[in-house]
C-alpha positions as CSV (number, residue, x, y, z in Angstrom):
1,X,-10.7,23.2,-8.2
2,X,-8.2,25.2,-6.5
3,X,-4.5,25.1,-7.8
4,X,-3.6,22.9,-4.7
5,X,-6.2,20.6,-6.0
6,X,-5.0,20.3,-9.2
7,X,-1.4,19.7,-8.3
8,X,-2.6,16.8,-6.6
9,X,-4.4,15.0,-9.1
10,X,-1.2,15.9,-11.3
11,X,1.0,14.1,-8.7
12,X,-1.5,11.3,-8.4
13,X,-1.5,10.4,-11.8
14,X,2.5,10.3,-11.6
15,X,2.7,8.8,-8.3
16,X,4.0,5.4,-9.2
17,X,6.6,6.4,-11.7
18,X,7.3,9.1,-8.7
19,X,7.6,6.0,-5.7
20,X,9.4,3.7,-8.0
21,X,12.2,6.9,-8.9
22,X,12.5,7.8,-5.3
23,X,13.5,4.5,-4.1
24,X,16.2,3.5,-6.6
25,X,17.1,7.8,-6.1
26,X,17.4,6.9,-2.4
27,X,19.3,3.7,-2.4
28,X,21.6,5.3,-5.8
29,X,22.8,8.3,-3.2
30,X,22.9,5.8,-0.3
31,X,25.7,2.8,-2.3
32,X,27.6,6.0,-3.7
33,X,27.9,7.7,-0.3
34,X,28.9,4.3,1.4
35,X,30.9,3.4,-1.0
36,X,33.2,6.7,-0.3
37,X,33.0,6.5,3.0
38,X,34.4,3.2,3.3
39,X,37.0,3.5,0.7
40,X,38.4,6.4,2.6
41,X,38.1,4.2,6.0
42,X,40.3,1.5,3.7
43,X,42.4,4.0,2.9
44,X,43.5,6.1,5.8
45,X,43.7,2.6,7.9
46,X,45.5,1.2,5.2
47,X,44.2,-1.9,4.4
48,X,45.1,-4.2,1.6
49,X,41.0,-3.5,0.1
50,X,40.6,-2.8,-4.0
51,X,37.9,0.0,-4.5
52,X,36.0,-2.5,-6.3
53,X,35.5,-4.2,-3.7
54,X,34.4,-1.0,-1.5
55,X,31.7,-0.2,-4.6
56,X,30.9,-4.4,-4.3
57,X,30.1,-4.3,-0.5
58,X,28.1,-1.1,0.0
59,X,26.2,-1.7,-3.7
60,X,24.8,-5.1,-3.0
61,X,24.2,-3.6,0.4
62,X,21.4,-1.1,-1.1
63,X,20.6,-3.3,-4.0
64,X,19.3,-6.3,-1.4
65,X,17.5,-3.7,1.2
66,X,15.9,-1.9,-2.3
67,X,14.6,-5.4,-3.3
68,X,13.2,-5.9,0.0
69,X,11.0,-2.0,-0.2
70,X,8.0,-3.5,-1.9
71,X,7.5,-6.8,1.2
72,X,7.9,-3.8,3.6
73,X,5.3,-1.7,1.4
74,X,2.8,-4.6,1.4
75,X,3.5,-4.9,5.0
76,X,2.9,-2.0,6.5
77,X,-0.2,-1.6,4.2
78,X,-1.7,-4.7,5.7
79,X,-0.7,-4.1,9.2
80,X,-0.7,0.3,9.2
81,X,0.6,1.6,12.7
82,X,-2.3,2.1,15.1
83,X,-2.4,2.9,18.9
84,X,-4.7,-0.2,19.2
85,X,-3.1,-2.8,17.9
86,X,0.4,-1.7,19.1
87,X,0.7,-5.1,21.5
88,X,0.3,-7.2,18.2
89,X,1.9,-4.8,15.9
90,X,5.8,-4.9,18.2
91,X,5.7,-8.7,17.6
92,X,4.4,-8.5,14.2
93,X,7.7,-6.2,12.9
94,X,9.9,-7.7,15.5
95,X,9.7,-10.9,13.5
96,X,9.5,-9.1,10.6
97,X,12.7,-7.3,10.6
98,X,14.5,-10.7,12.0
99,X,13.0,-11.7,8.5
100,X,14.4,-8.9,7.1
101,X,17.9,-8.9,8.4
102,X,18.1,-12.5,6.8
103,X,16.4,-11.7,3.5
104,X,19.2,-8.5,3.4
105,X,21.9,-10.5,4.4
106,X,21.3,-13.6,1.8
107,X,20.6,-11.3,-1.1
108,X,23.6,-9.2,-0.4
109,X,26.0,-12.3,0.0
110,X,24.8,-13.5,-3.0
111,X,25.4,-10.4,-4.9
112,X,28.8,-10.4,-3.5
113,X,30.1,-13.9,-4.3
114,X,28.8,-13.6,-7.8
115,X,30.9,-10.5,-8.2
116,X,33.9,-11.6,-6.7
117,X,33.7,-15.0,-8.7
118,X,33.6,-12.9,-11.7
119,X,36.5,-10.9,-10.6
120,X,38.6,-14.0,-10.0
121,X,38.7,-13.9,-5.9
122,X,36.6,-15.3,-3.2
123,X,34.3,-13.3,-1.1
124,X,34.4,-14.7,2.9
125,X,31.3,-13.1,4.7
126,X,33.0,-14.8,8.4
127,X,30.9,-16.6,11.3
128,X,27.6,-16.3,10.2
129,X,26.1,-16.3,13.7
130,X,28.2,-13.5,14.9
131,X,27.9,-11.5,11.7
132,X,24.1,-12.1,11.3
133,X,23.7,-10.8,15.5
134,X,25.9,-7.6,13.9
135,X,23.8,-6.9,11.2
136,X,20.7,-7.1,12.6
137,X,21.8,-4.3,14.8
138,X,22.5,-2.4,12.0
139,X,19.2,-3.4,9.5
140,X,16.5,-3.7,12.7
141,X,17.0,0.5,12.8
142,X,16.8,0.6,9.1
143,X,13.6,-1.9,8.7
144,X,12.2,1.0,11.7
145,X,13.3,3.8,9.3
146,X,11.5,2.4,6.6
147,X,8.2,1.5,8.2
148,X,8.1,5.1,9.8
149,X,9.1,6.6,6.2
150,X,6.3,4.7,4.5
151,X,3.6,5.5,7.3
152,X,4.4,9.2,7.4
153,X,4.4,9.1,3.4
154,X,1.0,8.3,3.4
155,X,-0.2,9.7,6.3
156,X,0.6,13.1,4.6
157,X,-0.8,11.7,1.8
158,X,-4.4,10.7,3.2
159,X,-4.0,14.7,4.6
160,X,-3.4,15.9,1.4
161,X,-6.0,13.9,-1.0
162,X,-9.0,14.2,2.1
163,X,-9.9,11.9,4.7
164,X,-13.3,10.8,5.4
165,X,-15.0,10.3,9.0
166,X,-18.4,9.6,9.8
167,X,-20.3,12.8,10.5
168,X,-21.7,11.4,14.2
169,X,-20.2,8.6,16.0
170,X,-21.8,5.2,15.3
171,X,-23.5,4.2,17.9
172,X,-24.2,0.2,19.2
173,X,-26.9,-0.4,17.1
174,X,-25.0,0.4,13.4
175,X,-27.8,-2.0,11.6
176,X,-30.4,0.2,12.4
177,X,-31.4,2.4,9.2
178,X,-31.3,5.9,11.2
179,X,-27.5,5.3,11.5
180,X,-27.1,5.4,8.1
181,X,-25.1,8.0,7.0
182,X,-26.2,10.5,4.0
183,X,-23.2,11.8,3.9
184,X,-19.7,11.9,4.8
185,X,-17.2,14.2,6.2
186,X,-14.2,15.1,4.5
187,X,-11.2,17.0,5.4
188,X,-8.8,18.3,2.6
189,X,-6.5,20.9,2.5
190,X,-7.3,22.5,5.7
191,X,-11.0,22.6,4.7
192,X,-13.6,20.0,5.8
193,X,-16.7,19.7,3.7
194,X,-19.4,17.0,2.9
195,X,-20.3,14.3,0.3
196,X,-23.5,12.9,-0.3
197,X,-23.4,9.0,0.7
198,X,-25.3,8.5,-2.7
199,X,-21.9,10.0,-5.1
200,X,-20.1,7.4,-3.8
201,X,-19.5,5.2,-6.8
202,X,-17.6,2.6,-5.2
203,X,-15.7,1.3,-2.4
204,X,-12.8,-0.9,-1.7
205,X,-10.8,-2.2,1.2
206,X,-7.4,-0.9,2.2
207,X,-6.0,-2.0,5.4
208,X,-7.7,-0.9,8.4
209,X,-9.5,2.0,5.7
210,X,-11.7,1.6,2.7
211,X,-11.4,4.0,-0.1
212,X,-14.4,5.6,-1.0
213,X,-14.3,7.0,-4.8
214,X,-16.0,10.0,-5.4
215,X,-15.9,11.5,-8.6
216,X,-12.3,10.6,-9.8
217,X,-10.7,11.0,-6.2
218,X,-10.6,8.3,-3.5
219,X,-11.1,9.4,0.2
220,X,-10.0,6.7,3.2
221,X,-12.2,6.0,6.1
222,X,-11.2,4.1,8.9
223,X,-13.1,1.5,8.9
224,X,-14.0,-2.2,7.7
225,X,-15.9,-3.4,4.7
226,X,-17.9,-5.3,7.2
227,X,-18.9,-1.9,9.1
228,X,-19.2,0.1,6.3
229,X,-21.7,-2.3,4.5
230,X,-23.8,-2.1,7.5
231,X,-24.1,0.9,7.3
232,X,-24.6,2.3,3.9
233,X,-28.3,2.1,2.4
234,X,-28.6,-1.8,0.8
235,X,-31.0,-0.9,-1.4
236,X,-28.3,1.3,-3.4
237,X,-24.6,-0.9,-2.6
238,X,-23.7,-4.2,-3.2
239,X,-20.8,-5.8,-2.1
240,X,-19.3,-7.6,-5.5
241,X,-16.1,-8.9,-3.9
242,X,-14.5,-9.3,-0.8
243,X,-12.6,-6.1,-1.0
244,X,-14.7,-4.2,-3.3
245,X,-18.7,-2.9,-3.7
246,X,-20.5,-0.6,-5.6
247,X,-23.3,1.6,-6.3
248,X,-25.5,-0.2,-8.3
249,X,-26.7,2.5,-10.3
250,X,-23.0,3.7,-11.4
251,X,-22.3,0.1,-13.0
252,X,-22.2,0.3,-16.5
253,X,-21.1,-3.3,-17.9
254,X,-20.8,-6.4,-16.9
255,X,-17.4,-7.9,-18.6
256,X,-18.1,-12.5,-17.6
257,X,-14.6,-14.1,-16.7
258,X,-13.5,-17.6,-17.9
259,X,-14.3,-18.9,-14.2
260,X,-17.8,-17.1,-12.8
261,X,-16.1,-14.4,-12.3
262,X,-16.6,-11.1,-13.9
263,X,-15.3,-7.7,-14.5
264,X,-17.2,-4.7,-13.1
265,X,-17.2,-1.2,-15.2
266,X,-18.4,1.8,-14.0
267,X,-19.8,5.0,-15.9
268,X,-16.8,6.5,-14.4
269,X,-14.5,4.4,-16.1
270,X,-13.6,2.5,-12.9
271,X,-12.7,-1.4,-13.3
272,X,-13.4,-3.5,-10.5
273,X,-13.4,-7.2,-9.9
274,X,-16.6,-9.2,-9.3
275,X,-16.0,-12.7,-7.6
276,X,-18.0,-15.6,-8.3
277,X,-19.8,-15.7,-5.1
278,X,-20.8,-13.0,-5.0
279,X,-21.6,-12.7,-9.2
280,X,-25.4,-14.6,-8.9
281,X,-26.2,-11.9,-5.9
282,X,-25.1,-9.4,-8.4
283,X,-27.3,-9.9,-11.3
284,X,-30.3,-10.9,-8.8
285,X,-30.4,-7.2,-7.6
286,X,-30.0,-5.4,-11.0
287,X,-32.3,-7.8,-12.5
288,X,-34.7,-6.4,-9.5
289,X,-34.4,-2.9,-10.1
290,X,-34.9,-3.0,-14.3
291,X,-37.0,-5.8,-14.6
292,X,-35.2,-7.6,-17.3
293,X,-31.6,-8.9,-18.4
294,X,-28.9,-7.4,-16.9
295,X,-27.6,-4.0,-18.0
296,X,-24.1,-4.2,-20.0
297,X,-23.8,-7.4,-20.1
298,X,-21.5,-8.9,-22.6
């Protein structure tokens, strides 16, 4: 494992902590740099404007568009930017940042009325037609800034951590069993080298990719679970949820829910869910392939 390698891995294990601190970083530096601005633009124009108020206006400003990160996140990770879908995907963030502008708009209001109640005045945001035309003008380029900040994050992330293809083209006929793959391409770091279809411990569903977890590390493929199933060997995955399957030989225990559900571990470590429907299937195929009770389960 080179040193880029490792770095990585570090990074991965911090990367929420990391996300979460670069957002309220980002927003911090935004309200404090607003808020000067506008407090020298109250200032030289001479307006009858407290600083407080300033500080009140640009905070709520970045404390509503920082509340509204995570709908974006989930967005954008359900509906990532392809060339193929762009058609659907301009009317699907057209309406989204309308949405947006009105989500920003209410939660920033609000922010501000309950401060200037406190401070013993009365916050007037104006015509709410005219002002809400105004700031979508302003929050429709920064609901774009944000969806291309959040794709580009990650596209350099897939870059970075390795990003699988299939290693020929699949052809019309994916259900045959000579377009099975044995292994996969991956390129990481520059380099492009191959994993054995068989080390893939599990998979799960991400978008318009599903993660394949090798080892500790999970590489994206573009592609569906529907696809993918097809095309890996049956005899060694099962699909044990509708975003999720496994190699059956990595499982390790089999943790029953209250419901018929259950809780997947691997030898890895890995957790995944198993839903009910697909929980009989489950112990039908291990049963199968030892014979007897199912392995690990509790």
């Amino acid at each position: 494992m080179n040193l880029s390698t490792r770095s990585l891995d570090r990074y991965e294990s911090r990367r929420r902590p990391v996300e979460v601190g670069f957002w309220l970083f980002y927003y911090l530096i935004n309200a404090i740099a607003n808020s000067l601005t506008v407090m020298q633009d109250v200032e030289r124009r001479g307006l009858d404007v407290a600083p407080w108020e300033a500080i009140t206006w640009e905070s709520s400003s970045a404390l509503a568009a920082l509340l509204l990160v995570l709908p974006i996140v989930w967005l954008t990770r359900r509906y990532p930017l392809q060339w193929r879908d762009w058609k659907a995907l301009i009317g699907i963030h057209l309406l989204a940042s309308i949405i947006y502008t009105v989500a920003h708009v209410l939660l920033m209001v609000g922010c501000r009325e309950l401060v200037y109640a406190w401070m013993g005045g009365n916050y007037n945001f104006g015509n709410w037609s005219s002002e809400l035309a105004y700031e979508y003008l302003k929050d429709a380029r920064s609901y774009l800034g944000l969806v291309l900040m959040i794709e580009g994050y990650r596209f350099v992330l897939r870059r970075l951590k390795g990003e699988a293809r299939w290693p020929d083209p699949a052809g019309p006929d994916i259900e045959k069993s000579s377009d099975r793959p044995e292994r996969f391409l991956v390129k990481m770091l520059g380099r492009e080298f191959l994993v054995p279809a068989d080390k893939v411990e599990s998979v799960s569903a991400a978008g318009n990719y599903v993660n394949l977890h090798v080892a500790g590390r999970d590489y994206p493929l573009r592609s569906t679970m529907k696809d993918l199933m097809a095309r890996l060997d049956p005899d060694c995955f099962q699909r044990v949820h509708r975003s999720h399957a496994i190699h059956i030989d990595r499982l390790r225990e089999i943790q029953p829910g209250e419901h018929g559900d259950a809780t997947l571990v691997l030898h890895s470590g890995q957790s995944l869910p198993c839903s009910r429907s697909y929980r009989d299937r489950l112990n039908q195929r291990i049963q199968g392939r030892t014979g007897d009770k199912p392995v690990g389960t509790i």
